[in-house]
C-alpha positions in Angstrom: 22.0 -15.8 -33.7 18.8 -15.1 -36.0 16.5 -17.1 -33.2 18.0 -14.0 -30.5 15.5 -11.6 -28.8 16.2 -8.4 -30.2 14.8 -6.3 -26.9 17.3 -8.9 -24.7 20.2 -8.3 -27.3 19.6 -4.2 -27.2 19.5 -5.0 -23.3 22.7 -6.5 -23.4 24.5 -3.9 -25.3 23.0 -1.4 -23.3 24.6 -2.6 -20.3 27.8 -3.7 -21.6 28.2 0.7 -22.4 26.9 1.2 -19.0 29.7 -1.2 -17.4 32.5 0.7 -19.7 31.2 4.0 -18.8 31.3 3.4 -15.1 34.4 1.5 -15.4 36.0 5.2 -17.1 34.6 6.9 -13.6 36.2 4.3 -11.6 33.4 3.2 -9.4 34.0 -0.5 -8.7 30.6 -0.6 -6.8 29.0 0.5 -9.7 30.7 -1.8 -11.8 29.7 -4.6 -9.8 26.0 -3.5 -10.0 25.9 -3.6 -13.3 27.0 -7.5 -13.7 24.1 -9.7 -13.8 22.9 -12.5 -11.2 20.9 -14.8 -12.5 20.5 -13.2 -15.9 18.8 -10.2 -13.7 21.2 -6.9 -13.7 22.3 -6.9 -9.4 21.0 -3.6 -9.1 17.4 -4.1 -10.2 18.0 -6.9 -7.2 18.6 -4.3 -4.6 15.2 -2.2 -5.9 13.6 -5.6 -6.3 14.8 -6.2 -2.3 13.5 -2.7 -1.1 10.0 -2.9 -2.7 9.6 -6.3 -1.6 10.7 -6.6 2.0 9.4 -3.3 3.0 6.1 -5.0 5.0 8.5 -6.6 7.6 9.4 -3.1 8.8 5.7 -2.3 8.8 4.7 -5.7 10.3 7.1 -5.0 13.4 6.0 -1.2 14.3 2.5 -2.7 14.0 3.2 -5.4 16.5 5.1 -3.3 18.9 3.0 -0.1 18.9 0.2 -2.5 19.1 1.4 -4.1 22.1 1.6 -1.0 24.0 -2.1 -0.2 23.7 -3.0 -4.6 24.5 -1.1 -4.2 27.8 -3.5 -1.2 28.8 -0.4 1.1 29.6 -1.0 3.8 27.4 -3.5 6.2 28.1 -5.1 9.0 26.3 -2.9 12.2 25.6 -4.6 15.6 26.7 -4.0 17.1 23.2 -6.0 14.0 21.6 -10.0 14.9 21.5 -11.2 12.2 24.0 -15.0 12.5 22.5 -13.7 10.5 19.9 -13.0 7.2 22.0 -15.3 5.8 24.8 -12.8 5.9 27.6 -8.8 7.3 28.3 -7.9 3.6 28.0 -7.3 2.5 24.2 -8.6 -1.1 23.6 -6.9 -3.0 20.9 -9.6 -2.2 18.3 -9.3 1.3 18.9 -5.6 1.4 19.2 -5.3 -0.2 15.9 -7.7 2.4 14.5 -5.6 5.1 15.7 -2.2 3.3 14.0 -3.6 2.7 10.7 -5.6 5.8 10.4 -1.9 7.8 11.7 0.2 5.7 8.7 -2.4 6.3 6.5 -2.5 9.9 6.2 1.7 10.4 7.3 1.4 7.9 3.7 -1.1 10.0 1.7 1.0 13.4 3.2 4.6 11.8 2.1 3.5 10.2 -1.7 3.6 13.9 -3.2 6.7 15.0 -1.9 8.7 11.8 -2.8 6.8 12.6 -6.2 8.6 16.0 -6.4 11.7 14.8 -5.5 11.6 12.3 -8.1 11.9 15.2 -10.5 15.2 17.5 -8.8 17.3 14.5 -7.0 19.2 11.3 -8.1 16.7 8.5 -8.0 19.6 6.4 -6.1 19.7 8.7 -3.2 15.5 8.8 -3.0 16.1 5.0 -2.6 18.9 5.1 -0.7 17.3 7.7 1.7 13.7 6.0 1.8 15.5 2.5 3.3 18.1 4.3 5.5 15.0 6.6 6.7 14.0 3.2 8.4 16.8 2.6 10.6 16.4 4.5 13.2 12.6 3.2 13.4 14.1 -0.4 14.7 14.9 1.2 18.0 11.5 1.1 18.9 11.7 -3.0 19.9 14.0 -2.2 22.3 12.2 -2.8 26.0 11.1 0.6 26.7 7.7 2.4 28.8 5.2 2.4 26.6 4.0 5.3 25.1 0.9 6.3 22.6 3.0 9.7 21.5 5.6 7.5 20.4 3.5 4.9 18.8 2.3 8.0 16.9 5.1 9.5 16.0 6.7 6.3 14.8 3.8 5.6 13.0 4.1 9.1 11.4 7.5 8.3 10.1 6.5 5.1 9.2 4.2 6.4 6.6 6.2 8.9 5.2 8.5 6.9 4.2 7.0 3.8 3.1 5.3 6.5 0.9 8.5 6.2 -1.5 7.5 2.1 -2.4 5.9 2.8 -5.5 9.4 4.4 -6.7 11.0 1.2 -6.2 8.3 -0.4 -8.5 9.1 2.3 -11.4 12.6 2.5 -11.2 12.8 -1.4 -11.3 12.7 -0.7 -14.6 15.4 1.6 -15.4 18.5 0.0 -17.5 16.0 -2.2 -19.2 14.0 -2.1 -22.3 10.3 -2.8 -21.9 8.8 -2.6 -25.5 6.4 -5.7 -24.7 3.8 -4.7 -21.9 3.2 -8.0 -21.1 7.1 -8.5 -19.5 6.7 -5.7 -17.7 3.2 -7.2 -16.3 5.0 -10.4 -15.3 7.9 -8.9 -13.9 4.9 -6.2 -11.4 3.4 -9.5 -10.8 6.4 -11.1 -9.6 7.0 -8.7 -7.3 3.8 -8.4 -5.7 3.2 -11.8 -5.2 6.5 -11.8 -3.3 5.8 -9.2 -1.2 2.6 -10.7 -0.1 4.6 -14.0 0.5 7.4 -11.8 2.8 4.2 -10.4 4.2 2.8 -13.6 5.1 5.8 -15.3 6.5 6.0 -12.2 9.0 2.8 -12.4 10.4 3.1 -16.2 10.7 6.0 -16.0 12.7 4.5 -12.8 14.6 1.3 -15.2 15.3 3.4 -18.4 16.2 5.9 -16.1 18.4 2.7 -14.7 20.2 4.3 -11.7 22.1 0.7 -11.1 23.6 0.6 -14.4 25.2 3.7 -12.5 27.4 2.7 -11.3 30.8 4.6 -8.2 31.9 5.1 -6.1 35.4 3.3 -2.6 36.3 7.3 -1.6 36.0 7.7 -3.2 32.4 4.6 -3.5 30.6 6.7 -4.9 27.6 9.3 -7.6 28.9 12.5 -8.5 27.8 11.1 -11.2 26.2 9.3 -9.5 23.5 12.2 -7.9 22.5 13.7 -11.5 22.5 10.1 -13.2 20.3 11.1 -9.5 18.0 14.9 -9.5 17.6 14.7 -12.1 14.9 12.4 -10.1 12.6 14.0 -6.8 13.5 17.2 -8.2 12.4 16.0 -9.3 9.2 14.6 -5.7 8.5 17.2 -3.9 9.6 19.2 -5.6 7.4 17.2 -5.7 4.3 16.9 -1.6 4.7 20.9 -1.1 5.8 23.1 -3.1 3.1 20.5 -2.7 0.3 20.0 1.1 1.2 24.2 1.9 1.4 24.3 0.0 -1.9 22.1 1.7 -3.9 24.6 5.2 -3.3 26.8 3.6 -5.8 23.6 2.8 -8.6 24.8 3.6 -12.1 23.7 5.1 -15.0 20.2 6.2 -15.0 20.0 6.0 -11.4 22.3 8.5 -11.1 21.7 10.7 -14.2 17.6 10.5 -15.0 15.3 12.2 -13.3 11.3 12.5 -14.0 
């Protein structure tokens, strides 16, 4: 066909060696990732998936460890410098100071190490690692005493890890010929626009569900019934980061070959 798109045609071909070669190692997983959904190859779905859901794990640490500090349970530790807040108790302004400003620097800390390992390990196990990494942080809607060392630490983790989002944006691209710069800007915008629309449907339901509105005992500063308004989202999350995350192991071609 004269009217054919050369870059889609070369893109074609180029997957169609990639689905022989894996087929020759035997990997049925990573056959299957190299078949195409919706004319997209299934693997640039799973990086698509773990660049674009990744604020519903950060919306839901937000929520709980902010929940500790708005039922007034969690007090100043003695290694924090208390000249920095007016008073042991942390107010919700202040409590969400100390979150953002904890995620912010574990993010600005974690960005140069995922960096180097960009450039010694297979890019499918970075991505497989920076969604599995997130697992374990689910735990935390579980009804438990509220503690700001643990909002801290999770926080910590939190921002390492979510450090490794960009690399979901650049290895989107992998498999796929991007000779015009302009597809390559749709297909960034596409992305970002959804993950402000996942972002948004999160904090709707967070704000509907109103787990603040939820009175709890001196014994229990964070109900049952949190957990209940939070199982839903935590759910969703946990299953965006496990199936997409155990998938990506199995990524073929450049995912398991390149590095930077």
């Amino acid at each position: 066909d004269r009217h054919a798109d050369i870059i889609q045609v070369m893109e074609d071909i180029g997957i169609d060696e990639a689905t022989k070669y894996e087929q020759g190692l035997g990997s049925k997983w990573s056959v299957w990732l190299t078949q195409r959904t919706w004319n997209v190859v299934r693997v640039h779905w799973l990086v698509a998936i773990g660049y674009v859901t990744g604020p519903v794990t950060e919306t839901l640490l937000f929520v709980v460890c902010t929940e500790w500090g708005l039922r007034g349970s969690v007090r100043l530790p003695d290694w924090l410098p208390a000249s920095f807040f007016s008073s042991s108790n942390l107010d919700p302004m202040t409590m969400s100071m100390v979150l953002f400003t904890t995620n912010a620097l574990a993010f600005a800390a974690g960005a140069p190490v995922w960096a180097s390992l960009a450039r010694r390990v297979q890019p499918r196990q970075l991505m497989a690692a920076a969604l599995l990494l997130q697992v374990p942080l689910h735990m935390s809607i579980l009804p438990v005493q509220p503690r700001l060392s643990l909002a801290l630490m999770l926080m910590l983790m939190h921002g390492f890890v979510s450090s490794a989002s960009l690399l979901f944006v650049v290895f989107n691209f992998m498999m796929s010929i991007q000779a015009d710069v302009s597809r390559a800007a749709i297909r960034m915008g596409v992305l970002e626009v959804c993950r402000s629309i996942v972002s948004w449907l999160v904090s709707g339901y967070i704000f509907l569900a109103s787990p603040s509105s939820l009175v709890g005992t001196t014994d229990q500063p964070l109900p049952t019934s949190v957990f209940v308004l939070l199982l839903p989202v935590g759910l969703l999350s946990l299953a965006l980061n496990l199936a997409p995350g155990l998938l990506l192991l199995a990524a073929p071609g450049p995912y398991r070959d390149d590095r930077f």
